[in-house]
N, CA, C and O atoms as CSV, one atom per row, in Angstrom:
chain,resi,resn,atom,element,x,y,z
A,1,UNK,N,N,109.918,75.775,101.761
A,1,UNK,CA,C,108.586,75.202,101.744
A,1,UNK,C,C,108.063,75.234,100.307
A,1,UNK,O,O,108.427,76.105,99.518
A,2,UNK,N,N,107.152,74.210,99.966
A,2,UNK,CA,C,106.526,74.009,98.796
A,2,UNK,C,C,105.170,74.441,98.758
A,2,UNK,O,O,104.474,74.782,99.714
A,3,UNK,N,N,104.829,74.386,97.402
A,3,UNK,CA,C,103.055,74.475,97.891
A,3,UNK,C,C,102.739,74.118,96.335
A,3,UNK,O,O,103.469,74.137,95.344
A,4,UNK,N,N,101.366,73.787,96.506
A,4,UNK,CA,C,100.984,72.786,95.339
A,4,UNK,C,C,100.498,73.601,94.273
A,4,UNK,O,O,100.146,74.716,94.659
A,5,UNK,N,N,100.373,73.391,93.064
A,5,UNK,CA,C,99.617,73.922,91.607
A,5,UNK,C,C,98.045,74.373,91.889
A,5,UNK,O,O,97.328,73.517,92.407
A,6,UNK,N,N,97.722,75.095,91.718
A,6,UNK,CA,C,95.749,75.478,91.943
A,6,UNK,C,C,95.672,75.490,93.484
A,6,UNK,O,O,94.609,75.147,94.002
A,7,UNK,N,N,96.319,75.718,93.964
A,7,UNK,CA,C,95.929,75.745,95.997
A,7,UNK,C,C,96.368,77.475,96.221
A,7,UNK,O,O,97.475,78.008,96.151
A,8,UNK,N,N,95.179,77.989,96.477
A,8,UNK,CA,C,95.158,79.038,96.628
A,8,UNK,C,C,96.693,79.619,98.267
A,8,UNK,O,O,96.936,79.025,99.317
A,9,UNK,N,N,97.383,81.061,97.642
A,9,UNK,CA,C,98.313,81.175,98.657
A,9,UNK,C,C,97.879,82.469,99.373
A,9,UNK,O,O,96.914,83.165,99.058
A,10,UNK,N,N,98.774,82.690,100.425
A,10,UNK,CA,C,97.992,84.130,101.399
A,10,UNK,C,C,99.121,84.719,101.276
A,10,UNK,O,O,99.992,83.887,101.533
A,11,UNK,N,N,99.715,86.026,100.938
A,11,UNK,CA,C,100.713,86.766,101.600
A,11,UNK,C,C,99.955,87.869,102.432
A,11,UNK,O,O,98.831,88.341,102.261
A,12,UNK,N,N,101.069,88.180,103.543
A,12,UNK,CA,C,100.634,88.995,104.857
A,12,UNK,C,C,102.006,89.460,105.498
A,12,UNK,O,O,102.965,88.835,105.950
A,13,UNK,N,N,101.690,90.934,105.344
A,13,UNK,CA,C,102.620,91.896,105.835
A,13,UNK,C,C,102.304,92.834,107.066
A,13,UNK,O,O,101.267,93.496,107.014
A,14,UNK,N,N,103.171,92.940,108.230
A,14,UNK,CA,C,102.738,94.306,108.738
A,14,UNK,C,C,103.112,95.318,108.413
A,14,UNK,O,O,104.331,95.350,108.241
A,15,UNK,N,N,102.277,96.768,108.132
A,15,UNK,CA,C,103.167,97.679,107.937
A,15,UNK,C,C,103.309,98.508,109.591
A,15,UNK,O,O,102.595,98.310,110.575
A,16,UNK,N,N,104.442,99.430,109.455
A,16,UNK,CA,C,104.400,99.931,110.814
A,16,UNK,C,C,104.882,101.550,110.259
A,16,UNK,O,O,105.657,101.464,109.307
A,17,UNK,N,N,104.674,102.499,110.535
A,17,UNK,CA,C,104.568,103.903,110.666
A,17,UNK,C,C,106.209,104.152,111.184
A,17,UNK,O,O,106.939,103.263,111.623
A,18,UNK,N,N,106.519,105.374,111.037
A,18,UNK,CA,C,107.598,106.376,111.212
A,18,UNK,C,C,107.847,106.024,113.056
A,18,UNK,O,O,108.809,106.324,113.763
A,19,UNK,N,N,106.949,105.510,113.306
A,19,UNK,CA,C,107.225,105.890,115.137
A,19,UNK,C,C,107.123,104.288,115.644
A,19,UNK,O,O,106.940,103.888,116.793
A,20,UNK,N,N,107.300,103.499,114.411
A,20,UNK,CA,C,106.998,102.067,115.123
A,20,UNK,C,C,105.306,101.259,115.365
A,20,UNK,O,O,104.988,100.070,115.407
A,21,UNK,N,N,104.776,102.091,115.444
A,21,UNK,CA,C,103.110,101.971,116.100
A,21,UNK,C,C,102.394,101.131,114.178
A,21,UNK,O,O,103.099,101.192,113.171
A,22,UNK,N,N,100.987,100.479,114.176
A,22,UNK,CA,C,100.756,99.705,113.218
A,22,UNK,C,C,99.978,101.017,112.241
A,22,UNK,O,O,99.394,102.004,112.689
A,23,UNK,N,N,100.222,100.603,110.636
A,23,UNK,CA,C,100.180,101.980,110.297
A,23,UNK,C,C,98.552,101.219,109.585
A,23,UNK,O,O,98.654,100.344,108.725
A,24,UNK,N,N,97.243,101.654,110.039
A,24,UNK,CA,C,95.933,100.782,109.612
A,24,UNK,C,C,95.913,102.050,108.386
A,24,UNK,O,O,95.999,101.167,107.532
A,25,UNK,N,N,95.893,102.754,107.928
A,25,UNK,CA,C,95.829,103.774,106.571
A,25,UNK,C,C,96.552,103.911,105.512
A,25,UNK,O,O,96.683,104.936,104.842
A,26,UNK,N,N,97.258,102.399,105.262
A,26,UNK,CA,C,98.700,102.607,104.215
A,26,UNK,C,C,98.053,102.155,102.875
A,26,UNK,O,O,97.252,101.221,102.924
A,27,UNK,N,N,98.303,102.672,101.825
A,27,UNK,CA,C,97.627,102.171,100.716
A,27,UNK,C,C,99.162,100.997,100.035
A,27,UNK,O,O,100.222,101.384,99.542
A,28,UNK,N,N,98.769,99.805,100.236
A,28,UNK,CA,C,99.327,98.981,99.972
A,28,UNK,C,C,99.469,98.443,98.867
A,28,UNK,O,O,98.349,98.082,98.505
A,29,UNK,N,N,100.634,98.043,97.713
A,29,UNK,CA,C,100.229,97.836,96.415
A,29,UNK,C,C,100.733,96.262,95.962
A,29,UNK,O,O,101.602,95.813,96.710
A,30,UNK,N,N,100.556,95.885,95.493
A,30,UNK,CA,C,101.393,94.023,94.928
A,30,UNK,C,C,101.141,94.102,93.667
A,30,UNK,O,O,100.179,94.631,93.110
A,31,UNK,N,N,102.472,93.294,93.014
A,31,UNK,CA,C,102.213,92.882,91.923
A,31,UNK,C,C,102.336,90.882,92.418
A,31,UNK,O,O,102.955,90.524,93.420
A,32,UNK,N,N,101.625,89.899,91.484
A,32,UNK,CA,C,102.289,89.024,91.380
A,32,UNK,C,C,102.935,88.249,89.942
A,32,UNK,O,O,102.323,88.038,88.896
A,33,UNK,N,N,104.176,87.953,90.221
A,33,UNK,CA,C,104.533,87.517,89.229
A,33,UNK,C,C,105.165,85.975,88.831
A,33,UNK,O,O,106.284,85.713,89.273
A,34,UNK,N,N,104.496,85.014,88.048
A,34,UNK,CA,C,104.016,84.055,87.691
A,34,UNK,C,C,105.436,83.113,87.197
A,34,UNK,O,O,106.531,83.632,87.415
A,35,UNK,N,N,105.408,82.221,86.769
A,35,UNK,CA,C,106.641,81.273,86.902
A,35,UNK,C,C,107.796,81.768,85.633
A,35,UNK,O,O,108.987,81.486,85.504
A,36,UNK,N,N,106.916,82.583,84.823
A,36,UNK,CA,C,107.698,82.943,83.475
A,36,UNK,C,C,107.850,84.291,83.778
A,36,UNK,O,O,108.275,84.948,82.828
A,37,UNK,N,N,107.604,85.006,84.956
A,37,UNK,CA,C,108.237,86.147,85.629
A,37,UNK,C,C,107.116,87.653,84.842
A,37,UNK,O,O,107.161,88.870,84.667
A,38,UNK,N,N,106.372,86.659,84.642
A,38,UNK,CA,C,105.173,88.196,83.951
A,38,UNK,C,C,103.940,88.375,84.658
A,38,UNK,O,O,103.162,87.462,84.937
A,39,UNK,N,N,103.808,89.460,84.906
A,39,UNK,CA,C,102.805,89.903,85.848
A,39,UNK,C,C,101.617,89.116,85.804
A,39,UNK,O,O,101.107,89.138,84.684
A,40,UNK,N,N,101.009,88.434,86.636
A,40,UNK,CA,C,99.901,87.493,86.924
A,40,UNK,C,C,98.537,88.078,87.681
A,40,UNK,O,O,97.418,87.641,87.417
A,41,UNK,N,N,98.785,89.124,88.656
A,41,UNK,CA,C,97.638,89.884,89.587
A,41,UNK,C,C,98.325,90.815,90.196
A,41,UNK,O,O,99.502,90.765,90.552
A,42,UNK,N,N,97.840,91.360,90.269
A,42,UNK,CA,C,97.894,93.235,90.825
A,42,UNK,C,C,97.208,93.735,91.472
A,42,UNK,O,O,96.221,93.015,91.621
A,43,UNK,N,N,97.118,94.748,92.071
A,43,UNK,CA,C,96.021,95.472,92.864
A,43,UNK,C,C,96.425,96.074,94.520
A,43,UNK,O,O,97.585,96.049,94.931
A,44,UNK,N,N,95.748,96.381,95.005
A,44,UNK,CA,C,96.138,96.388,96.568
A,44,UNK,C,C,95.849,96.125,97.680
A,44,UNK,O,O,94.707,96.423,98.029
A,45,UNK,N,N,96.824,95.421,98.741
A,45,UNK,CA,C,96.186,94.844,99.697
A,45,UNK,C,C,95.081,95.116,100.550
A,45,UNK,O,O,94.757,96.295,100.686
A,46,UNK,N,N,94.589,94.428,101.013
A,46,UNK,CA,C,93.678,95.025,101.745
A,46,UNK,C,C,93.525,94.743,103.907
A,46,UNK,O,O,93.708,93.761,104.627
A,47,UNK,N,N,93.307,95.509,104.052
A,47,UNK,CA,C,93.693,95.634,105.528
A,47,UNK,C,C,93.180,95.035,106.674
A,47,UNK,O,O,92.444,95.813,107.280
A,48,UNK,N,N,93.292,93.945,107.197
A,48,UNK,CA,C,92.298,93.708,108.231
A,48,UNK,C,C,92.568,93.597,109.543
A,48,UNK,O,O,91.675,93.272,110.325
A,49,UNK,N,N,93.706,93.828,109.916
A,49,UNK,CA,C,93.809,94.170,111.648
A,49,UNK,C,C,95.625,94.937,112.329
A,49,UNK,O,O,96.705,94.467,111.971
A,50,UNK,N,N,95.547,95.565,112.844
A,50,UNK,CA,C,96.819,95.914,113.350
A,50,UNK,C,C,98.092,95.962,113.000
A,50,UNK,O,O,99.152,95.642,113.538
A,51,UNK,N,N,97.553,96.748,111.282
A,51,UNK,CA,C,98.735,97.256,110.532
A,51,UNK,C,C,98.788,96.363,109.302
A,51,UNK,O,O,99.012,96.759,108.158
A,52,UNK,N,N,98.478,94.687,109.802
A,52,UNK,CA,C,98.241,93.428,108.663
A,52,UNK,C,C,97.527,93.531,107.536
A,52,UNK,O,O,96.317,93.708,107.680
A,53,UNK,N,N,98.017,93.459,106.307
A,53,UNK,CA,C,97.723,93.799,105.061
A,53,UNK,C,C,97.844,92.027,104.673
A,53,UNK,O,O,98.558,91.129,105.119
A,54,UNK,N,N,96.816,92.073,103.674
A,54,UNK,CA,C,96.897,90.386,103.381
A,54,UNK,C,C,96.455,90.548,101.859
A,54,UNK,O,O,95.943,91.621,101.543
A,55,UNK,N,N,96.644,89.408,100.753
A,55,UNK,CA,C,96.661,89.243,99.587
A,55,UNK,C,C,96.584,87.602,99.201
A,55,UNK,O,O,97.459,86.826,99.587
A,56,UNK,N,N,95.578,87.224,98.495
A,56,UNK,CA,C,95.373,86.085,98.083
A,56,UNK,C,C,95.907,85.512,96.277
A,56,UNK,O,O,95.978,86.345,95.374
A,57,UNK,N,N,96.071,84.744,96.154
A,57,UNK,CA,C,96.711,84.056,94.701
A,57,UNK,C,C,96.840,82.719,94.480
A,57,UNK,O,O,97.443,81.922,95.199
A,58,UNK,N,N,96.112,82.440,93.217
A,58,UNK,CA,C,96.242,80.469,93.031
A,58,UNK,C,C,97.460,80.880,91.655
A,58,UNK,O,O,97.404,81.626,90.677
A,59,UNK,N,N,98.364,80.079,92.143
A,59,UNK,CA,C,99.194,79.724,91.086
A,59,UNK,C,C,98.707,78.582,90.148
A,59,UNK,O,O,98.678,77.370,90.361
A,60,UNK,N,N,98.446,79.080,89.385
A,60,UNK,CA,C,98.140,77.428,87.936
A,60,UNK,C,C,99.340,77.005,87.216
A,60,UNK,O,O,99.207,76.184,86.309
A,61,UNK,N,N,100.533,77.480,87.521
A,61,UNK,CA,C,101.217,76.286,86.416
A,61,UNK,C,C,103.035,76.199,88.047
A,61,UNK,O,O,103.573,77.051,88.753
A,62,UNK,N,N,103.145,75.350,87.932
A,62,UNK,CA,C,104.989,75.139,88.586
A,62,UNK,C,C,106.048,75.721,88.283
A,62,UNK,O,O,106.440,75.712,87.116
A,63,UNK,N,N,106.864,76.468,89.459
A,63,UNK,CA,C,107.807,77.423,89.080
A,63,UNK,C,C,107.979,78.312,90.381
A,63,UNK,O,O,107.092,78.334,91.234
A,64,UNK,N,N,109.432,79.221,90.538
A,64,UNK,CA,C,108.898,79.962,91.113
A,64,UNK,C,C,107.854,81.283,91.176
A,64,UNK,O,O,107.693,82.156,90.323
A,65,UNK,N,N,107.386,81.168,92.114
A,65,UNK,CA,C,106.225,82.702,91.874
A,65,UNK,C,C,106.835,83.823,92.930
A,65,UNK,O,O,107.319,83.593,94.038
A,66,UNK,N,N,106.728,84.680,92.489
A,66,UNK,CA,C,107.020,86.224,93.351
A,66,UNK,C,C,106.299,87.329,93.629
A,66,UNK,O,O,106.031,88.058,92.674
A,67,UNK,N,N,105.841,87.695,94.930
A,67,UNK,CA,C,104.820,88.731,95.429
A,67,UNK,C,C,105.796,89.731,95.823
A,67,UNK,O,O,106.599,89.644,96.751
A,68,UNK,N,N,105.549,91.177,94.597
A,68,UNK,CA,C,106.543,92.149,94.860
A,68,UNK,C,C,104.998,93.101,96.045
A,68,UNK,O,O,103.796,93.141,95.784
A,69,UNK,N,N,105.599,93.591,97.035
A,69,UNK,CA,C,104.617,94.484,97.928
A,69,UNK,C,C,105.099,95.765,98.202
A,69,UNK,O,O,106.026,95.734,99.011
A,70,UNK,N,N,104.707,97.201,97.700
A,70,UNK,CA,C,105.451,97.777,98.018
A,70,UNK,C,C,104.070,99.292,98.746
A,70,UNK,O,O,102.850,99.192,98.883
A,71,UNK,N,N,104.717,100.135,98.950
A,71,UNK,CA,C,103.603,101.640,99.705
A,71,UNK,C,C,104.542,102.793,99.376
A,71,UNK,O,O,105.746,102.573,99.512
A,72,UNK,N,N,104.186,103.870,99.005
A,72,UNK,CA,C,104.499,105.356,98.729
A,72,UNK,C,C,104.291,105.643,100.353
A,72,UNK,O,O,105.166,106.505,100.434
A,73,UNK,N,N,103.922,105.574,101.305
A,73,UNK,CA,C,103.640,106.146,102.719
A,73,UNK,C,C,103.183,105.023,103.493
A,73,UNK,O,O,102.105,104.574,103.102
A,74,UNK,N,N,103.680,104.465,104.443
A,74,UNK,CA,C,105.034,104.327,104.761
A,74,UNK,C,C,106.065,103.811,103.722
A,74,UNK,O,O,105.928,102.613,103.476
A,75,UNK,N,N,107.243,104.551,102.938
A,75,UNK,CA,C,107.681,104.242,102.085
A,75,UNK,C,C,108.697,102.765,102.359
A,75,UNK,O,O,109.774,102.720,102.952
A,76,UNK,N,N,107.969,101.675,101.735
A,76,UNK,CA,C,109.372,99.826,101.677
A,76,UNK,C,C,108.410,100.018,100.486
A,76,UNK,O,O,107.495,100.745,100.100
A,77,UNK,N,N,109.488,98.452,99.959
A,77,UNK,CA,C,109.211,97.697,98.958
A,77,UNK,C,C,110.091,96.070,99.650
A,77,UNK,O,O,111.267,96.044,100.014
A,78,UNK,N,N,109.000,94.716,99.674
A,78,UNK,CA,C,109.309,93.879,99.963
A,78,UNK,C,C,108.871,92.997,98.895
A,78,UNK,O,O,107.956,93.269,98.118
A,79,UNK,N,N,109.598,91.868,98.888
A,79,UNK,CA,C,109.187,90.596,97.775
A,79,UNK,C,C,109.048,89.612,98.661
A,79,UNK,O,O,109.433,89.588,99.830
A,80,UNK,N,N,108.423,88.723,97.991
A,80,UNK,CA,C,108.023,87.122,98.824
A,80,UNK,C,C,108.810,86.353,97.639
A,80,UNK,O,O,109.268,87.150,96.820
A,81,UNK,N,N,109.008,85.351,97.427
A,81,UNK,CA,C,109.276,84.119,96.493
A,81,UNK,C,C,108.478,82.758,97.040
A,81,UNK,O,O,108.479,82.552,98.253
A,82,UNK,N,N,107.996,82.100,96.404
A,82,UNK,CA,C,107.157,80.696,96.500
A,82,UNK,C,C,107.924,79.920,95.311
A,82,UNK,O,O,108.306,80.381,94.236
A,83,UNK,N,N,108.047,78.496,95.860
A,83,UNK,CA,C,107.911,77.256,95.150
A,83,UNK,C,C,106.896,76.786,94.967
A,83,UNK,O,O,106.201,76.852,95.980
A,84,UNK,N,N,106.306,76.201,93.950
A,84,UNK,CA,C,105.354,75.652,93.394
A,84,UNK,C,C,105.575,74.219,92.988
A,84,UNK,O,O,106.766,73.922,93.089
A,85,UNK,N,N,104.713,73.109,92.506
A,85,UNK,CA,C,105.488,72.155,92.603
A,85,UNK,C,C,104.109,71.456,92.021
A,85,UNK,O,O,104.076,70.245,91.803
């Protein structure tokens, strides 16, 4: 899938706990990184229902873009990749 220059994007993760169940207390972290692969926005997700952590980003220039997401408790680290276009 594609997505256009200046059109704002959503990433959205669940996290889930040691026992499976939705973990609503995870301090969630992202970097994003921009078509020339250098950090663009940072910060951490923020939480709004049944474990779902969500994160917003307008890409301004074409390329791929990459949402690294990662948590110290529940310990992952996941990436997204986007086309831009």
């Amino acid at each position: 899938m594609t997505n256009p220059v200046n059109v704002a994007l959503e990433t959205k993760i669940q996290v889930l706990d040691d026992d499976g169940d939705a973990d609503t207390g995870a301090i969630v972290s992202y970097i994003v990184y921009d078509e020339a692969d250098a950090p663009f926005q940072n910060g951490n997700m923020t939480h709004f229902a049944n474990g779902i952590y969500t994160i917003s980003f307008t890409p301004d220039a074409a390329g791929e873009w990459t949402c690294y997401t990662y948590s110290a408790a529940p310990k992952f680290k996941i990436s997204f990749t986007y086309t831009i276009i």
